[in-house]
N, C-alpha and C positions, 0 to 999 in steps of 0.2 A: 562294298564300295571299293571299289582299286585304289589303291596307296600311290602316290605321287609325287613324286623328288620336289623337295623345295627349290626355288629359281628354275624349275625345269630344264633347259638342257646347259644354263650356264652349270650348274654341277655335274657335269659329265666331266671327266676325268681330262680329257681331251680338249676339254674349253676352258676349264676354268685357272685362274690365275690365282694364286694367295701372296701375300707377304712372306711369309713361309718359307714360298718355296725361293722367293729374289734372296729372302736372307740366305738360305743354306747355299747357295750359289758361290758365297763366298770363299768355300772351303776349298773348291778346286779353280777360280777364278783367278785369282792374284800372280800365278805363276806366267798368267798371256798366253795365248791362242797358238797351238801350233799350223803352220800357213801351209800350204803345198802352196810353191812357185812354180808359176811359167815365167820363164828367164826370156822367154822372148817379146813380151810385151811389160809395158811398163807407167806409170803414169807420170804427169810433167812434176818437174825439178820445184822441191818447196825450198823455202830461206833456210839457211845457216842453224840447226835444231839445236836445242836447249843455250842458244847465245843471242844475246839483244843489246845493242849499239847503244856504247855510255858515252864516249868522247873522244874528241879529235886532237892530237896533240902531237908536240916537234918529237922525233924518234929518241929513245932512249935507249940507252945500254940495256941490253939484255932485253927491249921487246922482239915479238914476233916480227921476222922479214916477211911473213906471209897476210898481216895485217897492215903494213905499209898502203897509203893511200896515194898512188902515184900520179894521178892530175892533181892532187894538192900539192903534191912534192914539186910537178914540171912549174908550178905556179908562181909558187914560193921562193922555189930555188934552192930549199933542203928539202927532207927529209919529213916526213909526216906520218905517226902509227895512228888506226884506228884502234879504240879499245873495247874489247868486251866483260858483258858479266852474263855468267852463269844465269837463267833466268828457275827461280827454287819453283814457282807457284804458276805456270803456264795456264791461263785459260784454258777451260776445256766445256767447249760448248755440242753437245749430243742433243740432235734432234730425230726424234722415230715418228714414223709415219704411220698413222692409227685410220687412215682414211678407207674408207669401204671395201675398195681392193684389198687390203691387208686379213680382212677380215674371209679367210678363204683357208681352206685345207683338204687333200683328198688324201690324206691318211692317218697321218698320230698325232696332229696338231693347226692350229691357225697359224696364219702368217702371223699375224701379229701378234699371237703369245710368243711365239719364238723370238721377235722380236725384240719383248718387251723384256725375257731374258736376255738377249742379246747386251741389252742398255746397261741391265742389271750389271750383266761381267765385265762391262767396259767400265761403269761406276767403280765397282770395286779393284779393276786392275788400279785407277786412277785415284784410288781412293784421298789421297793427299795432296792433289791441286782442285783448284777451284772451278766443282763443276756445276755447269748448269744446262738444265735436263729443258725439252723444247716438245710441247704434244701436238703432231699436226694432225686435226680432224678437221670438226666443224667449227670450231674457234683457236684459238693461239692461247695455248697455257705455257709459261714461262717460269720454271721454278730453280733458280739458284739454292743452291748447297749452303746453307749454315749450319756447320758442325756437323753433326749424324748424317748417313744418307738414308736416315731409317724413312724419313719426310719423303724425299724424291721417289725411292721404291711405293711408299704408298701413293703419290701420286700416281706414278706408272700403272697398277693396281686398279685406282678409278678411274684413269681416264679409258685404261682396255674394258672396262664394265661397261663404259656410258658409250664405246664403241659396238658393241653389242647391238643396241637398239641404235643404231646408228640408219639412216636409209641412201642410197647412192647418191642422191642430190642434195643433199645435207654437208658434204664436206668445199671446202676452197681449196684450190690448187696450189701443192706442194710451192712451184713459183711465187705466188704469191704471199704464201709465208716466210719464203727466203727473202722477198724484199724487205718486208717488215723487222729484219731481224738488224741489230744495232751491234753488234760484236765490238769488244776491246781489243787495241790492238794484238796484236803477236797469238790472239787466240786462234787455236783449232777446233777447227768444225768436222763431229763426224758425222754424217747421216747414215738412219738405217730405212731401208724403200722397201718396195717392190720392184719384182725381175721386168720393169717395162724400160722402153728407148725414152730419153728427154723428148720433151716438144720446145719448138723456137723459143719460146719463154723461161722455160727449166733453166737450158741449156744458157740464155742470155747471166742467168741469175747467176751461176754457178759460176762462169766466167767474172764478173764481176764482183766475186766475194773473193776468187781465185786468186786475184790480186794483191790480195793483204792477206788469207788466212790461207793457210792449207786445210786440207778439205780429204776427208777419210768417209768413202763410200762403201757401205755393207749392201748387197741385194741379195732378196728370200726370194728362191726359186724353188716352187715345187713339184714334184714330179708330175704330175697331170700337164704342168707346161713345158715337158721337154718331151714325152712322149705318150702314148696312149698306152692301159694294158692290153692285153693282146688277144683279149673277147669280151665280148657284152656291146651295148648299146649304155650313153650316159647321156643323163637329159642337161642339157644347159639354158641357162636363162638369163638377156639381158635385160636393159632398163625396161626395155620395149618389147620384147621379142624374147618366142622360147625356141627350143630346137634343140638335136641330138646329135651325139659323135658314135658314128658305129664302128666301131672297129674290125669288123665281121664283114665291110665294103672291103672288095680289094684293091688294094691299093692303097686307099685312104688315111690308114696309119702312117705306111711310109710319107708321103705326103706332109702328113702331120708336125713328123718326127723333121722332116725339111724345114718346112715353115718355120718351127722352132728354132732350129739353129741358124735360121738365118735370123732371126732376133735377137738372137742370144751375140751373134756376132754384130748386129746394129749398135744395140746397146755396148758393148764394149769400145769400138770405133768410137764413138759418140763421148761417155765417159773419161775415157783414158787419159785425153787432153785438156782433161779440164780439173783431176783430182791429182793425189799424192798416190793413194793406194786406195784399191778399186778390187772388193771382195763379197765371195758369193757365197750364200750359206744354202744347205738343200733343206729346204720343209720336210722331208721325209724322212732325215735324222734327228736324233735328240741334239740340243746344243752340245752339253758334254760331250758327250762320241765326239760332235767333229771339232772341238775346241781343245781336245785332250787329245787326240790323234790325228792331226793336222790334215783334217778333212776341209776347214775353213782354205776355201781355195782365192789364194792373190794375183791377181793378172799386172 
């Protein structure tokens, strides 16, 4: 009788997810991501960082002239500082997207384990403000940080399991979990997605959280979507419908490798104006590599 891997191909090396491994993450995490910038683009201007508005009061000796409030001052007819305080415990609200699409990879990895590292090294960069982790699939799992983040990580852990057996119409739109979502003020939201463009709903959502929270977008793009390899035939499969990519047509890579970039530059357009910072991770690297050699690319 043939011998047979327990959980069958969730134990492949390549799918599966441990505790394990979110803990040991730790050890080169904490230092934060080195970025490649493009200085030519950039995303819209967030509030005043780590400072939050205590009170208003007549100028004193020795405040800042750069927090002067000068329509209270024209008002008044003195002199008026605003005051700040250091804000020690910032909300930090991370939501990854665990929805079907995530669940893809054409070479050392799933989107969404990558991702789910992802959350992990952002956990532990943040290890000391108050996080709270967001699963978007087929339901809304909402797990705030008390004390350890041993709890969050195994969340992370089962909800990428229960993603697994997940089927394409089984998940609610990312949109629609942003609505849902009740943020404190002054908190940051970062999302981790997939390499797709907003649709009029995304895009509404994100503008209107834009407003009060700044907003840190990660997208997992992997190779198969920026260009083809360069023979063979690959069979693909929608909801509905199967069909192939040949790359052996001529022409039809080049093509390919178009279409793609002109997405890749949709979704940028799209994003940029609506987040603080707006960052691309490649599926076809390990996290580490591009988080320790500033592969993590910032637009």
């Amino acid at each position: 009788m043939p011998m047979t891997r327990p959980d069958g191909p969730r134990a492949h090396p390549d799918i599966a997810l441990t505790l394990a491994q979110l803990l040991a993450i730790r050890l080169w995490a904490r230092q934060g991501p080195r970025a490649r910038v493009q200085p030519a683009q950039q995303g819209r201007l967030g509030r005043m960082p780590g400072l939050t508005f205590r009170e208003l009061r007549a100028y004193q000796a020795g405040d800042e002239v750069r927090h002067i409030d000068w329509r209270v001052t024209a008002r008044l007819g003195r002199p008026y500082t605003r005051l700040y305080s250091e804000e020690q415990d910032q909300a930090h609200w991370l939501l990854i997207d665990l929805s079907p699409a995530m669940y893809f990879g054409s070479r050392i990895q799933l989107k969404a384990r990558l991702g789910c590292e992802l959350a992990a090294a952002l956990l532990w960069q943040g290890e000391k403000q108050a996080n709270t982790l967001i699963c978007h699939g087929a339901e809304l799992h909402i797990h705030p940080q008390r004390g350890s983040l041993v709890p969050l990580l195994e969340a992370l852990c089962h909800h990428y399991d229960e993603g697994l057996d997940r089927t394409p119409l089984q998940s609610q739109s990312l949109a629609q979990t942003l609505a849902r979502l009740s943020l404190p003020h002054g908190a940051r939201l970062t999302l981790i997605t997939d390499h797709q463009p907003c649709d009029e709903s995304l895009s509404q959502q994100l503008q209107l959280l834009g407003r009060r929270h700044d907003i840190h977008c990660w997208q997992i793009r992997d190779p198969l979507e920026a260009s083809l390899p360069s023979q063979g035939r690959l069979a693909v499969q929608a909801v509905r419908q199967n069909g192939w990519l040949d790359a052996t047509e001529p022409g039809f890579a080049h093509r390919y490798q178009l279409a793609a970039e002109r997405l890749a530059r949709q979704c940028h357009q799209q994003l940029l104006p609506l987040v603080q910072r707006l960052y691309r991770l490649d599926n076809g690297q390990s996290l580490q590599q591009q988080w320790q050699e500033g592969a993590c690319r910032l637009f």
